[in-house]
C-alpha positions in Angstrom: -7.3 -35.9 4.5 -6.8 -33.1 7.5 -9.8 -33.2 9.6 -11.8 -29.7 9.5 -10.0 -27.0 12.2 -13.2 -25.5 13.9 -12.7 -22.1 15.4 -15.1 -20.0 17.5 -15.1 -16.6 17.5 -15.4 -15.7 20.8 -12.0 -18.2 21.7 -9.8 -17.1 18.7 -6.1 -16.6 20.4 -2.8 -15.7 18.3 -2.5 -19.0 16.8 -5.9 -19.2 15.6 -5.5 -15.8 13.9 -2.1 -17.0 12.5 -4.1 -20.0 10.8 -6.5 -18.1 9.9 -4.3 -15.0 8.1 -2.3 -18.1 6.4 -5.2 -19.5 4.9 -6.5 -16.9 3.6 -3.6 -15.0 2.5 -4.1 -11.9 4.8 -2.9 -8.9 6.4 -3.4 -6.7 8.8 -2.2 -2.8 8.5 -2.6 -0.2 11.1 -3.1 3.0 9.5 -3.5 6.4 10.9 -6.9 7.7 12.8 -9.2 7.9 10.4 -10.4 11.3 9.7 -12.8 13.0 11.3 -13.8 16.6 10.2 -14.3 19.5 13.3 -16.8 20.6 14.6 -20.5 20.3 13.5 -21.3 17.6 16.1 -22.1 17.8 20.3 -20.1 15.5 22.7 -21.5 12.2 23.4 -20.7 11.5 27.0 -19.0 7.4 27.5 -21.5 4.4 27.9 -21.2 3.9 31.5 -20.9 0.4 32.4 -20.5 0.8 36.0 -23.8 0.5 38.2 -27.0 1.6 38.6 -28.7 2.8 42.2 -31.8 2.0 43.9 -32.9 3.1 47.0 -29.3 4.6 47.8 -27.5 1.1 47.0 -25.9 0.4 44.1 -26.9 -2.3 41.8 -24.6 -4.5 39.1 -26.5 -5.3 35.9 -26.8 -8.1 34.2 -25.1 -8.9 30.6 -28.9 -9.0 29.6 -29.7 -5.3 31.1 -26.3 -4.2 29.8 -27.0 -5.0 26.5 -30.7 -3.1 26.2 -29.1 -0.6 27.4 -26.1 -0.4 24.6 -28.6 -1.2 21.9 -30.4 1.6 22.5 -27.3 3.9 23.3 -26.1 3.4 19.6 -29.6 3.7 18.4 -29.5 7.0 20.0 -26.5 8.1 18.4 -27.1 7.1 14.7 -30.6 7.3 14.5 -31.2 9.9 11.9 -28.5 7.9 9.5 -30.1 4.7 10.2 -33.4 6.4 9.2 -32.4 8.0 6.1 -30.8 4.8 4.7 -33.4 2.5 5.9 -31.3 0.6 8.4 -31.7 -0.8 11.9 -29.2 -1.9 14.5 -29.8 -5.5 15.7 -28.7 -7.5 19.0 -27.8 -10.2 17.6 -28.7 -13.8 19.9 -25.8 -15.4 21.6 -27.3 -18.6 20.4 -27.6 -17.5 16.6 -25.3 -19.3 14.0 -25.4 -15.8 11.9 -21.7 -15.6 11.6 -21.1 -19.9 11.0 -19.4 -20.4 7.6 -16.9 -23.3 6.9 -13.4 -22.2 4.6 -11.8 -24.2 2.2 -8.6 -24.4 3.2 -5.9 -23.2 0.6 -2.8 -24.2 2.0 -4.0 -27.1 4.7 -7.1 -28.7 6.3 -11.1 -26.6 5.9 -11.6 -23.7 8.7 -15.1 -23.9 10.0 -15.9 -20.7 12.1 -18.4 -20.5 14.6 -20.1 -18.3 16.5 -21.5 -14.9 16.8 -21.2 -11.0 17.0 -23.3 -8.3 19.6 -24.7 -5.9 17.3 -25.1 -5.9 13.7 -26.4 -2.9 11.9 -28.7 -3.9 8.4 -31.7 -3.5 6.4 -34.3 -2.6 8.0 -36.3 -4.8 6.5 -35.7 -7.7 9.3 -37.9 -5.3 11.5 -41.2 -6.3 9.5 -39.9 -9.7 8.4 -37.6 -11.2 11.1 -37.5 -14.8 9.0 -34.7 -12.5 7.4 -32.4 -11.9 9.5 -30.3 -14.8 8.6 -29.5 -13.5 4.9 -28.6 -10.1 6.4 -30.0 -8.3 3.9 -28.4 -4.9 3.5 -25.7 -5.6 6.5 -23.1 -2.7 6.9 -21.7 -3.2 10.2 -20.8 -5.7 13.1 -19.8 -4.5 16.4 -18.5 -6.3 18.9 -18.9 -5.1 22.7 -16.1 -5.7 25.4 -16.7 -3.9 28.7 -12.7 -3.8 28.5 -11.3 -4.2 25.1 -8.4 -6.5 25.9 -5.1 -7.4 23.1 -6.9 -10.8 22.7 -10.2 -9.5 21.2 -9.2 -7.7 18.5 -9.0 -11.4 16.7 -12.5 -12.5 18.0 -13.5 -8.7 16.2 -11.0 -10.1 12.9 -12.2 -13.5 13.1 -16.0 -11.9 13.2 -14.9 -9.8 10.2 -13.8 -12.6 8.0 -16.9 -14.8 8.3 -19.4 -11.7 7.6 -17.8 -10.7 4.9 -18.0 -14.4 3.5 -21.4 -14.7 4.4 -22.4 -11.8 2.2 -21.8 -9.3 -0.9 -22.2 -6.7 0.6 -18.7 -4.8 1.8 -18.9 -4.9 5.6 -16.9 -3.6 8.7 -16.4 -4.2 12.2 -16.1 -1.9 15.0 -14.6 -3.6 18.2 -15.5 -1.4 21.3 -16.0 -0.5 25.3 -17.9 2.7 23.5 -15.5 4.4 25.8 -11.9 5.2 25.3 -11.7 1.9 22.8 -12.9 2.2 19.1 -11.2 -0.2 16.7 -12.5 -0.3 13.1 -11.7 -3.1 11.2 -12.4 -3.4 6.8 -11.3 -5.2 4.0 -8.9 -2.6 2.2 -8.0 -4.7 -0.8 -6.6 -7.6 -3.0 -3.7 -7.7 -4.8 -1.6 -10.7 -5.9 -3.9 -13.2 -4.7 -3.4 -11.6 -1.1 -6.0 -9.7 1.2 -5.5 -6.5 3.5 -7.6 -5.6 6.7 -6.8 -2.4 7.7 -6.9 -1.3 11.1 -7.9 2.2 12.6 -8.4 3.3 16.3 -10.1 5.9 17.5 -10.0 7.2 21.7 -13.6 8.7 21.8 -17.2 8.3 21.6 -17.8 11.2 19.6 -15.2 10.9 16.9 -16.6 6.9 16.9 -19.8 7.7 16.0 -19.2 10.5 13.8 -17.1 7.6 11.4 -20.0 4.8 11.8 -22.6 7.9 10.5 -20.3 8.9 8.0 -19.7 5.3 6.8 -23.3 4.2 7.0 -24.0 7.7 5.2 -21.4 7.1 2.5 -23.8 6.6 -1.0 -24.3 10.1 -0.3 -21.4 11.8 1.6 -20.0 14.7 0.2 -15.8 15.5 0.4 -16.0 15.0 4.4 -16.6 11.8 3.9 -13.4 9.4 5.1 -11.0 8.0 3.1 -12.3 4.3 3.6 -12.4 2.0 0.9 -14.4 -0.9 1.3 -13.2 -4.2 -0.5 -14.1 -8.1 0.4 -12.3 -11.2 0.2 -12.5 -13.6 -2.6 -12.3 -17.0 -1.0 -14.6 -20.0 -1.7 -17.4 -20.5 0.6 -19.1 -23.8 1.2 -21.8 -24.3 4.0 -25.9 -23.4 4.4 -25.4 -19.7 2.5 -23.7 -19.8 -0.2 -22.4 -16.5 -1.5 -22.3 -15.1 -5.0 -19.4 -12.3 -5.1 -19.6 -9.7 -7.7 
């Protein structure tokens, strides 16, 4: 018997990801920019990750201060959706195991991912009861933060992808981002012939960014500007501390 391949998020590389898409029968398509109707919505200026100044000197944050300050930057900028829908964005703890779930392997040894994302947006709910937070109730989103998005994370945000979706029913996506110039959305497009497709969209601003997260999160109710996005899931045995009943 193969021993178990464990993979963390945070290290995937090419060859991890080429496991990974084996395994799992998978694909990845780059489609075009997502669309994203005119007008309607002001600028949001970049998140700027360069330095703060006190007393006339400038002063580097810390990953810590960086991250409060992110948090509440998205907060600020999808507040009225999160509202309405009853959601909440979360910073998620380094040290959490939200996003461990082990992978029967189909065509060789088990896949046990480990590790984490940045941000997750969900229920609301994990507000009043944070006991909760590990069954994600209601999760829409993951985002993953890079100060510089870099070829080599755009499999930690895949690899981040794979393991929500298999940890719950819901249809999720993942947004990897500088929340600059860097906005790559991630989903599960569909099955067909026992095979899975991710597609892949990229988008080069802030504004248009959040304008699709809104529209997304907004999506039980959006009307005919609502993006072309159809949400799917894999369908993949899951064993490990959450198992997951698909629908």
């Amino acid at each position: 018997m193969l021993a178990k391949r464990k993979i963390s998020h945070s290290q995937v590389g090419t060859s991890d990801w080429g496991d990974i898409t084996n395994e799992l029968n998978s694909a990845v398509l780059a489609i075009d920019k997502i669309h994203v109707p005119a007008g309607g919505r002001a600028s949001i200026d970049p998140f700027d990750w360069t330095r703060i100044v006190r007393a006339g000197d400038e002063v580097t944050l810390s990953e810590e201060q960086q991250w409060k300050l992110y948090l509440e930057y998205v907060q600020r900028n999808i507040g009225a959706v999160l509202t309405k829908k009853k959601l909440c964005v979360l910073g998620v703890d380094k040290k959490s195991l939200l996003l461990n779930v082990n992978v029967p392997g189909r065509k060789g040894r088990d896949i046990e991912f480990s590790g984490t994302t940045d941000l997750l947006i969900l229920g609301d709910i994990v507000k009043k009861d944070p006991s909760s937070v590990p069954l994600l109730p209601g999760v829409q989103m993951l985002i993953e933060v890079k100060e510089e998005v870099k070829p080599r994370s755009n499999f930690q945000a895949l690899s981040e992808l794979v393991a929500l979706d298999l940890r719950t029913k819901n249809p999720v996506m993942a947004l990897l981002t500088d929340f600059n110039e860097s906005w790559v959305f991630y989903w599960v497009a569909e099955k067909k012939n026992e095979s899975v497709v991710i597609h892949r969209a990229f988008i080069d601003n802030p504004s248009e960014g959040f304008q699709v997260i809104r529209m997304i999160l907004d999506k039980s109710s959006a009307g005919i500007d609502a993006p072309q996005i159809e949400l799917s899931y894999f369908e993949h045995p899951v064993n490990g501390d959450f198992p997951r009943s698909r629908r």
